[in-house]
MARMARMI-375622 format. One record per residue (C-alpha): residue in one letter; x, y, z. Coordinates in steps of 0.02 Angstrom, whole numbers, padded with zeros to 5 digits, always signed. Layout:
// residues N
AXYZ;...
This chain:
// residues 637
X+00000+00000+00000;X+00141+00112+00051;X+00225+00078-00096;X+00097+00139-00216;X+00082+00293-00126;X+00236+00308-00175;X+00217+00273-00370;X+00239+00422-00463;X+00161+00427-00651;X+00259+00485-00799;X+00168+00646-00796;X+00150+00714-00623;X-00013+00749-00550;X+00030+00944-00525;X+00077+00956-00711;X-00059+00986-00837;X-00063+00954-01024;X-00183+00942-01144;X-00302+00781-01144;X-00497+00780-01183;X-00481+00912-01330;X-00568+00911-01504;X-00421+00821-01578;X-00432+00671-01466;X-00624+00641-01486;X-00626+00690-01667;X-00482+00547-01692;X-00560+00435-01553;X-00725+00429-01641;X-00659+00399-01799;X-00543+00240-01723;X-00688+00200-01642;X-00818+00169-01767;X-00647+00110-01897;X-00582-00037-01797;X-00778-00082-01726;X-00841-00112-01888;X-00676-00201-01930;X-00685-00318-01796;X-00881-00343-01820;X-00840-00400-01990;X-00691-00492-01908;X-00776-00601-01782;X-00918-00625-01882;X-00806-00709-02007;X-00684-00804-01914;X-00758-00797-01701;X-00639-00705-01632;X-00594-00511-01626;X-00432-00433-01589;X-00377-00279-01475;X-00394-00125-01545;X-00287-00018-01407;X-00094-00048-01479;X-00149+00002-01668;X-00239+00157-01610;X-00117+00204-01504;X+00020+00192-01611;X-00087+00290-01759;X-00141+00436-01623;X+00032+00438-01581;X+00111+00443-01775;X-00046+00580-01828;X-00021+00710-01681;X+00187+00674-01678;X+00200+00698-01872;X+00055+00793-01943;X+00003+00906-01818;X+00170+00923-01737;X+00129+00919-01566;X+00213+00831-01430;X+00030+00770-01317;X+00057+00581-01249;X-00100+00603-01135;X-00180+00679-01294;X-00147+00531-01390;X-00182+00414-01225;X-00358+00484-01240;X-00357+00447-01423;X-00326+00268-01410;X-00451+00265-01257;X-00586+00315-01351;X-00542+00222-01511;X-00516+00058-01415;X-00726+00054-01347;X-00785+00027-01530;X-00688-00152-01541;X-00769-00194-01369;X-00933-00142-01409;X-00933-00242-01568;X-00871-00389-01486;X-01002-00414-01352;X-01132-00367-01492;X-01066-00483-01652;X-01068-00627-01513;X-01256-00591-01474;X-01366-00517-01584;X-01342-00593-01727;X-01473-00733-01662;X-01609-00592-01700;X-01603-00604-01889;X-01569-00783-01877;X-01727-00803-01798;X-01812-00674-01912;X-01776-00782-02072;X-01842-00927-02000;X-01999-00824-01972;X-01989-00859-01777;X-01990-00665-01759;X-01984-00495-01846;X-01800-00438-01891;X-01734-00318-01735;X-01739-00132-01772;X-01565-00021-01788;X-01640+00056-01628;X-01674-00089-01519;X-01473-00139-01575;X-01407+00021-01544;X-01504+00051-01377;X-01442-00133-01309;X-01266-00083-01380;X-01271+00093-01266;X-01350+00017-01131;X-01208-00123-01123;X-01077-00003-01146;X-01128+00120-01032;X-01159+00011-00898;X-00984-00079-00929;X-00917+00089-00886;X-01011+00140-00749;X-00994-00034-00639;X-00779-00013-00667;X-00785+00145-00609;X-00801+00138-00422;X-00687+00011-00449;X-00539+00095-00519;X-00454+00128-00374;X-00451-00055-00285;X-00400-00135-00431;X-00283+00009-00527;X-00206+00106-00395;X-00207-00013-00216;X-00138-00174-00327;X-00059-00073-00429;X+00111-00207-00398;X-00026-00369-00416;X-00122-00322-00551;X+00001-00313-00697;X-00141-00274-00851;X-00025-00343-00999;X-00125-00241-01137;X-00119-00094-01013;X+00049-00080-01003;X+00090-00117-01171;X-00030+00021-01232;X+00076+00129-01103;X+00260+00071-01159;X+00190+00107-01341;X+00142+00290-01325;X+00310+00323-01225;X+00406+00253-01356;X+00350+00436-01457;X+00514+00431-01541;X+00473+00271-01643;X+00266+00326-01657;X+00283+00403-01829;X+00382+00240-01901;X+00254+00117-01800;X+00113+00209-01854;X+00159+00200-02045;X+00182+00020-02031;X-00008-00007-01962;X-00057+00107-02111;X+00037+00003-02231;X-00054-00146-02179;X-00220-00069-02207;X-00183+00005-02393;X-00085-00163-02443;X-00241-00271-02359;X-00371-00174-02442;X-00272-00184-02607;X-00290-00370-02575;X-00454-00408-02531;X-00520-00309-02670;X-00426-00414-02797;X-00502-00572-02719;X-00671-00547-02642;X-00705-00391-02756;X-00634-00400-02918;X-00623-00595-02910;X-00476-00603-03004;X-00417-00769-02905;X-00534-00866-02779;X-00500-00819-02584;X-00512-01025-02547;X-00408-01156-02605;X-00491-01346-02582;X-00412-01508-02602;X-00542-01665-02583;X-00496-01826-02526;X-00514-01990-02644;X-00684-02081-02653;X-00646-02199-02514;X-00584-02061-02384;X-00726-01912-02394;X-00629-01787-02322;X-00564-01620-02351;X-00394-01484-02344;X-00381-01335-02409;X-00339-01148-02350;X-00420-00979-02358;X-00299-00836-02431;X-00370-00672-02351;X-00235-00564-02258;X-00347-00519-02096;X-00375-00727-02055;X-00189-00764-02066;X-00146-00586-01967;X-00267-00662-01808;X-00146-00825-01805;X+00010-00705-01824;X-00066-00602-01671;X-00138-00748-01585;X+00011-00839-01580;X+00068-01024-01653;X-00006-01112-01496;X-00200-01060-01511;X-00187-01058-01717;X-00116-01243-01679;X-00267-01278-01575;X-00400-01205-01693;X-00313-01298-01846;X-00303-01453-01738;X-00498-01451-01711;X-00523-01411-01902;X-00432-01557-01946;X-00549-01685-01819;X-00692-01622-01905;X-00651-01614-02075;X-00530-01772-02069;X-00595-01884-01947;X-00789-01823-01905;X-00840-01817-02096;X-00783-01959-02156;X-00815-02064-02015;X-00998-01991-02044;X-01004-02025-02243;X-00926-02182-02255;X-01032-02275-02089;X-01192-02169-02074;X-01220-02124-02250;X-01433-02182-02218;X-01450-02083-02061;X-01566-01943-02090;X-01620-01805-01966;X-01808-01805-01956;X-01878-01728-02119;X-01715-01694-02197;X-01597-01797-02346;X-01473-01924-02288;X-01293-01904-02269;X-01255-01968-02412;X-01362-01881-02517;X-01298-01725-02416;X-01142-01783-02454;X-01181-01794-02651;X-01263-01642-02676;X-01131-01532-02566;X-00974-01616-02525;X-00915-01615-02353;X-00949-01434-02335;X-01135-01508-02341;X-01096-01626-02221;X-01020-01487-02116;X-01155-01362-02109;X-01286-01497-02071;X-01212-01608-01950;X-01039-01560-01881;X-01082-01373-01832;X-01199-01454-01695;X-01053-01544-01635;X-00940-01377-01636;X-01067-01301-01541;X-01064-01405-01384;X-00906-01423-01383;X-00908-01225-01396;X-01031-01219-01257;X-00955-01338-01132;X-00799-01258-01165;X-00884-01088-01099;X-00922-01179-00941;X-00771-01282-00916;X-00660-01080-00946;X-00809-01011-00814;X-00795-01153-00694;X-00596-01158-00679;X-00617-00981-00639;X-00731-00986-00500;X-00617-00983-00375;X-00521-00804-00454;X-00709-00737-00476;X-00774-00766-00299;X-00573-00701-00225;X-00599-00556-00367;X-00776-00494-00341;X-00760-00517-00147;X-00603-00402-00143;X-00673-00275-00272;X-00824-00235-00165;X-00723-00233-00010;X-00627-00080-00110;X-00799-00010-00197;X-00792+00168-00212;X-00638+00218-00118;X-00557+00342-00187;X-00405+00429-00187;X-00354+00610-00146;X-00493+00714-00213;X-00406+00853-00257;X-00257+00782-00351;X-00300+00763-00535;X-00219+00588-00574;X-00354+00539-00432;X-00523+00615-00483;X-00665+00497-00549;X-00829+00555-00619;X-00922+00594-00469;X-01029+00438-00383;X-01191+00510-00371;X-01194+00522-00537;X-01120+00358-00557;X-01260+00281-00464;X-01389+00385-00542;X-01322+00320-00707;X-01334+00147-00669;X-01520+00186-00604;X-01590+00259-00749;X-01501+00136-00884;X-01569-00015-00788;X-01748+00069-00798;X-01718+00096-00970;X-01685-00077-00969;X-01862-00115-00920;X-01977+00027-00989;X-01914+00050-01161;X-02016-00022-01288;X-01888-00070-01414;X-01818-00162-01288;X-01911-00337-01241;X-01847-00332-01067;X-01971-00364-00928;X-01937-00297-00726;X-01872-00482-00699;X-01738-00450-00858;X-01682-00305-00793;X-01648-00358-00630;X-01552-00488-00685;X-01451-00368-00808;X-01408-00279-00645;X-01351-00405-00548;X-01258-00520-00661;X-01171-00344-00754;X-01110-00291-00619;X-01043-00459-00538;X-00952-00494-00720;X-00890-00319-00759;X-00820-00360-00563;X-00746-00525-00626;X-00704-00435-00813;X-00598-00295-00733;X-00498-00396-00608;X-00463-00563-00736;X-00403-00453-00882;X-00264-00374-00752;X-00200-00555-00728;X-00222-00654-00886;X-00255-00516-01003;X-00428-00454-01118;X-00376-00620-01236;X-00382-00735-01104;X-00540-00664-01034;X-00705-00789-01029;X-00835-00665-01111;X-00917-00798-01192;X-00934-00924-01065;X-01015-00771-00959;X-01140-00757-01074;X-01174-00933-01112;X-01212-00965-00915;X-01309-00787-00910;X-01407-00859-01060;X-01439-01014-00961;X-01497-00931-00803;X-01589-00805-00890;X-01677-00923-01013;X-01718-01025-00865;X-01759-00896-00755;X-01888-00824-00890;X-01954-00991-00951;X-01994-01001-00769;X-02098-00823-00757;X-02193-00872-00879;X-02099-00761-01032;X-02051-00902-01152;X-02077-00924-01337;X-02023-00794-01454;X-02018-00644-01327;X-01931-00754-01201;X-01813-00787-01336;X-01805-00608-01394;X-01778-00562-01211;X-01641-00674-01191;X-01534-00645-01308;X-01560-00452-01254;X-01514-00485-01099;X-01362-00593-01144;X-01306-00457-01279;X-01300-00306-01131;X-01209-00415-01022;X-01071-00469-01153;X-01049-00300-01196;X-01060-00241-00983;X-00907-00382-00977;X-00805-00335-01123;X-00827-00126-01108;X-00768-00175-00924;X-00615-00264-00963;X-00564-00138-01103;X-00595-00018-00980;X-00492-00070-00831;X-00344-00076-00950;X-00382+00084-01022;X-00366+00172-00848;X-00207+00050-00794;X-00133+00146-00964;X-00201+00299-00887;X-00117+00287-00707;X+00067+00246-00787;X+00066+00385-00888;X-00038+00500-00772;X-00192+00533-00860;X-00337+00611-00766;X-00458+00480-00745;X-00615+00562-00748;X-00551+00618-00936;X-00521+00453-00973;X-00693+00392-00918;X-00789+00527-01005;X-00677+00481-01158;X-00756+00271-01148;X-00933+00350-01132;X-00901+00469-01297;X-00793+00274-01380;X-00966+00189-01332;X-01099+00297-01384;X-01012+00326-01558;X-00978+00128-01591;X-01166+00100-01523;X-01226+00210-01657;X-01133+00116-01799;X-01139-00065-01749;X-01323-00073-01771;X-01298+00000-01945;X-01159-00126-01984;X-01249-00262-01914;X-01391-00223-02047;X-01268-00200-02185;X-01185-00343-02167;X-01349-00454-02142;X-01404-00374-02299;X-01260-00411-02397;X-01219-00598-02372;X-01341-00639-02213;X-01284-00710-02042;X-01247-00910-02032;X-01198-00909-02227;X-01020-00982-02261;X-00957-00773-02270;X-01024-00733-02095;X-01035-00908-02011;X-01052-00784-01818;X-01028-00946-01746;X-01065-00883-01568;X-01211-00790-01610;X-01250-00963-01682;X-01215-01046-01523;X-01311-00915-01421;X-01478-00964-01518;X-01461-01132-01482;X-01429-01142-01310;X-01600-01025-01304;X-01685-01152-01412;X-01629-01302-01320;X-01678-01219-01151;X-01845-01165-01213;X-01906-01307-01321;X-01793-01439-01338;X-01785-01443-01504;X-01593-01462-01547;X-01503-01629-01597;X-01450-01665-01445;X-01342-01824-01482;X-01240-01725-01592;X-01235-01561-01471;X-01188-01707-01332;X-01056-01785-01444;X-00976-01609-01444;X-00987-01599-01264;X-00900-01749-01217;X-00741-01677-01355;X-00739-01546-01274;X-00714-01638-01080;X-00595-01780-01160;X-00479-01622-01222;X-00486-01511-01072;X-00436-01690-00986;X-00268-01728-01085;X-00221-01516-01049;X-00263-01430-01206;X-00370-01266-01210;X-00546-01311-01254;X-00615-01155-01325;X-00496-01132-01475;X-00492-01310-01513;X-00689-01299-01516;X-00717-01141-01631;X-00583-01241-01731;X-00693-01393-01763;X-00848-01276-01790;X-00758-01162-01924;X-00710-01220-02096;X-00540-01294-02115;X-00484-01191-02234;X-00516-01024-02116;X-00423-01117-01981;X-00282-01190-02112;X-00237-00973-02176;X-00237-00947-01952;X-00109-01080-01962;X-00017-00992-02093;X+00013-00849-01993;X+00036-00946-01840;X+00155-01040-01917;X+00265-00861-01963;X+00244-00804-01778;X+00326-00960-01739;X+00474-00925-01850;X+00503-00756-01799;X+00481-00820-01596;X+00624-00936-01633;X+00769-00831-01726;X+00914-00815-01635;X+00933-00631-01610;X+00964-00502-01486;X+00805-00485-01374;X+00784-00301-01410;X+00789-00335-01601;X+00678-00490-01597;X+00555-00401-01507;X+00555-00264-01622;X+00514-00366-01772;X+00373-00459-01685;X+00307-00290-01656;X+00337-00240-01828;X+00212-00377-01852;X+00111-00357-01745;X+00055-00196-01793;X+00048-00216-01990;X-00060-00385-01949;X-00177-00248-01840;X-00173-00136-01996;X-00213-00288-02118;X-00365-00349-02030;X-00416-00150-02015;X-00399-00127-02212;X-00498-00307-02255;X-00636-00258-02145;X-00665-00083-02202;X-00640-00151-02379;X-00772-00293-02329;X-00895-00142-02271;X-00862-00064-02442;X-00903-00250-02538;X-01048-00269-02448;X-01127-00100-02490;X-01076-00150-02667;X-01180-00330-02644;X-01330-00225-02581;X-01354-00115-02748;X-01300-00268-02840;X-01122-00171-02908;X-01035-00335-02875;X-01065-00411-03040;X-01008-00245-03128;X-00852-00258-03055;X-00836-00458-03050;X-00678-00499-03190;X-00679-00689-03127;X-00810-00755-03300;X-00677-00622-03428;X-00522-00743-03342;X-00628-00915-03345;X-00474-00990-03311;X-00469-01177-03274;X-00455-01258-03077;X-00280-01284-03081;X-00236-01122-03133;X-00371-01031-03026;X-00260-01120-02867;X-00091-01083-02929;X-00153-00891-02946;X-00198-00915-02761;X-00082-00981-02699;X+00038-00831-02782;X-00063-00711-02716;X-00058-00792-02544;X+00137-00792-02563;X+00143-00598-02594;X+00023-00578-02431;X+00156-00672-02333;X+00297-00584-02426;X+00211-00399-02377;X+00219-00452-02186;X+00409-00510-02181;X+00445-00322-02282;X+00353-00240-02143;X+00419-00344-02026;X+00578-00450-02005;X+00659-00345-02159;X+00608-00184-02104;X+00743-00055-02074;X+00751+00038-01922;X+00715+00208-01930;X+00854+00340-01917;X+00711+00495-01901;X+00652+00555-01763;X+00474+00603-01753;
């Protein structure tokens, strides 16, 4: 305790520099909305999003270093703060809501309004906030020495490095122009196909192939060679072993009303297969891995939210400015009126019962979110298995009161999106304000700056949502939102039972006999419920993280080339999303076909690949330039 006291922040607390101006918001907003409809497109594709606070930290850094001259680190701290909200927000929200129009083209319900999305999106947000803030000084300043916040810190070491910002932030722009570039060529122009197939012989049904896009191989680079080995591992059980041991011994079985495998198999190959059958099995294993991450956590929650509310609302020195929160009456009035909004807004189908339960579990998890993301990081955080057991309880709970069929559904999935966003808004949060305290931010700037990052990426997320649906529709082999997916069936299975359970079971019991034998269930599952070829291009860049972890150079310089990489990866999956907002505008006034070259080339197969697999070559080729071959920059900024 003492020895925090003692801790003193790069800028003083009596020293005051510009932080919350017109620059930072402006900049904020626009990172904001940028890298939340990125990472909406993102995890929609692939299930997984990646942290937005290093990339927008670097570009605040490079823009108010090198074009507007100025020399503002808390400036660009708020920058990144309020850029970083939009890829939480779109997390909690892509892992949610999707459900909605799933259910609206089966005809179960009408498709939600942009309001009712962007109201649960501000709700979330706000109250993800709100809950951290009486918070912030237990958990950032009194365990200051046990709390290290990994992204936290690295945001911090990032925007002290100013020197270097102007060279770092070129690379992350790189990686968005050369990204773009690509994905136009492939998914817009269709010069070469973005998926490369190879089929197994008639007597072994199964399947190998890779994707080529630059943002799916820049999450393995980021994510590391271990989890891309994990995901690729489950993409080969189900496309390797699960298929063909389906095809080739249960090729009659039929589920009730529909064609048998075989004929599935006949008609659509094992991608047929896939999408019929082995999804079902991806989702419980995607489910019990939820619960398995939630239950080996219990004993950090209960240790986590016990000490939290011992420290709720204890603040520092009032008058110092690296110690001032927003005030908590306002705080608590706040929380008040959003959880009545909760209830008494029509375009949202919460009852009294709902919102009580949005009170109680936000807060407890935006407790748990905080605390876990300063030990293990925002990567390592259990978002989804929160919602999965909210879901539960909550579907339960309303089943029970008597809301069920499609408003208890609608409900749930409400209630399930505000408290995935509550736990993700927290965790993003907490590190935002660890960032804060190193460099001595004022924190009350800082929070105002995540309200200003939420309501902007709550007022685009709804509209992206609906764009994308329009374009290419949720579920469909471009926007598989596996969790959303997931989310609507544990609803469905809670309120009528209608889900294959043997196959959800089968998935289950994966799940238990890999957590057994030590490996991490949740990427392994989201690998055997994605394509193979999405999890083959992770590998890819998995594969180059691994090479560039095991050169034998100086530590300084190895370092510095991983975060070379690091950032143009951030910038890649940046440019492919924007351009994948851009395509899907295109698909909506049906200027896709205008600009489609692939019928001018008909080229045959073979030669189709080969172009592929060059263009996948220059991809991998762009990130060593940016990376491992980049030189060092002699300019200071």
């Amino acid at each position: 305790m003492e020895e925090n006291k003692k801790f003193q922040p790069y800028i003083p607390a009596s020293k005051i520099t510009p932080e919350l101006t017109v620059t930072s918001i402006i900049m904020g907003i626009l990172l904001a909305v940028i890298f939340g409809a990125a990472n909406a497109y993102l995890g929609l594709r692939v299930g997984m999003t990646v942290s937005a606070s290093i990339p927008a930290a670097v570009i605040a850094m490079g823009v108010i270093r090198m074009v507007m001259r100025k020399n503002s680190i808390l400036e660009s701290n708020l920058v990144q703060t309020i850029g970083s909200a939009g890829e939480s927000v779109a997390a909690g929200a892509i892992f949610t809501l999707p459900a909605l129009f799933l259910w609206a083209k089966e005809g179960v319900m009408e498709k939600p309004g942009i309001l009712e999305i962007t109201l649960i999106a501000l709700i979330g947000g706000l109250l993800g906030v709100f809950f951290m803030i009486p918070l912030r000084n237990a958990l950032i300043v009194r365990e200051h020495n046990t709390l290290p916040y990994p992204e936290g810190h690295a945001c911090a070491e990032v925007l002290l490095a100013g020197e270097k910002g102007g060279a770092n932030a070129s690379t992350v722009f790189a990686g968005m122009g050369i990204s773009a570039i690509f994905k136009f060529i492939i998914d817009g122009l269709k010069l070469v196909p973005g998926e490369i197939t190879f089929h197994g012989a008639r007597r072994y049904p199964g399947a190998i192939g890779t994707q080529i896009y630059p943002a799916v191989m820049s999450v393995g680079y980021i994510c590391g060679p271990r989890i891309s080995s994990y995901m690729f591992a489950g993409g080969l059980l189900s496309w390797m072993v699960l298929i063909p041991i389906l095809v080739l011994f249960a090729g009659s079985y039929a589920m009730e009303g529909g064609n048998t495998i075989s004929q599935i198999f006949a008609e659509g190959g094992p991608s047929g297969v896939w999408s019929t059958y082995i999804r079902y099995i991806g989702a419980g294993a995607l489910a019990a891995g939820g619960i398995i991450s939630l239950v080996k956590s219990l004993p950090l929650i209960v240790r986590t939210f016990r000490d939290a509310v011992k420290g709720f609302g204890k603040g520092g020195v009032s008058g110092e400015r690296t110690a001032q929160d927003i005030s908590m009456k306002f705080v608590l009035l706040a929380i008040l009126v959003l959880t009545l909004a909760v209830w008494l807004v029509p375009a949202i189908p919460v009852t009294l019962v709902g919102a009580i339960i949005v009170v109680i579990f936000g807060f407890f998890f935006a407790t748990v979110s905080s605390r876990m993301v300063g030990l293990v990081g925002s990567s390592n955080n259990p978002v989804s298995g929160m919602a999965i057991a909210t879901l539960l309880i909550s579907t339960l709970i309303l089943k029970i009161t008597g809301d069920a069929g499609a408003h208890g559904m609608q409900a749930a999935i409400a209630i399930g999106s505000i408290i995935c966003i509550v736990a993700a808004i927290a965790g993003d949060t907490s590190q935002d304000l660890k960032t804060g305290y190193l460099l001595g931010a004022t924190p009350k700037k800082q929070q105002y700056g995540e309200v200003i990052g939420v309501i902007a990426s709550a007022l685009a997320i709804g509209a992206t949502l609906y764009l994308l649906d329009s374009a290419w529709g949720f579920g469909s082999e471009e926007l598989a939102a596996p969790q959303a997916t997931l989310m609507k069936m544990v609803i469905e299975g809670v309120m009528d039972g209608n889900l294959p359970w043997g196959l959800v079971l089968i998935g289950v019991c994966i799940a238990v006999v890999v957590e057994i034998v030590g490996i991490p269930v949740l990427p392994f599952a989201i690998g055997i419920y994605l394509p193979v070829q999405l999890n083959a291009c992770i590998m890819v860049g998995g594969l180059v993280r691994l090479v560039f972890d095991k050169m034998k150079k100086d530590k300084e310089k190895k370092e510095g080339i991983i975060q070379n990489g690091v950032l143009f990866c951030s910038g890649m999956i940046a440019g492919e999303g924007l351009v994948g907002i851009l395509l899907a505008v295109f698909a909506i006034f049906n200027l896709g076909s205008v600009i489609d070259l692939s019928g001018v080339l008909n080229l045959p197969v073979w030669a189709q690949n080969v172009g592929s697999i060059v263009v996948f070559a220059l991809i991998i080729l762009c990130l060593l330039k940016f990376s491992l071959w980049k030189k060092p920059s002699s300019k200071k900024d």
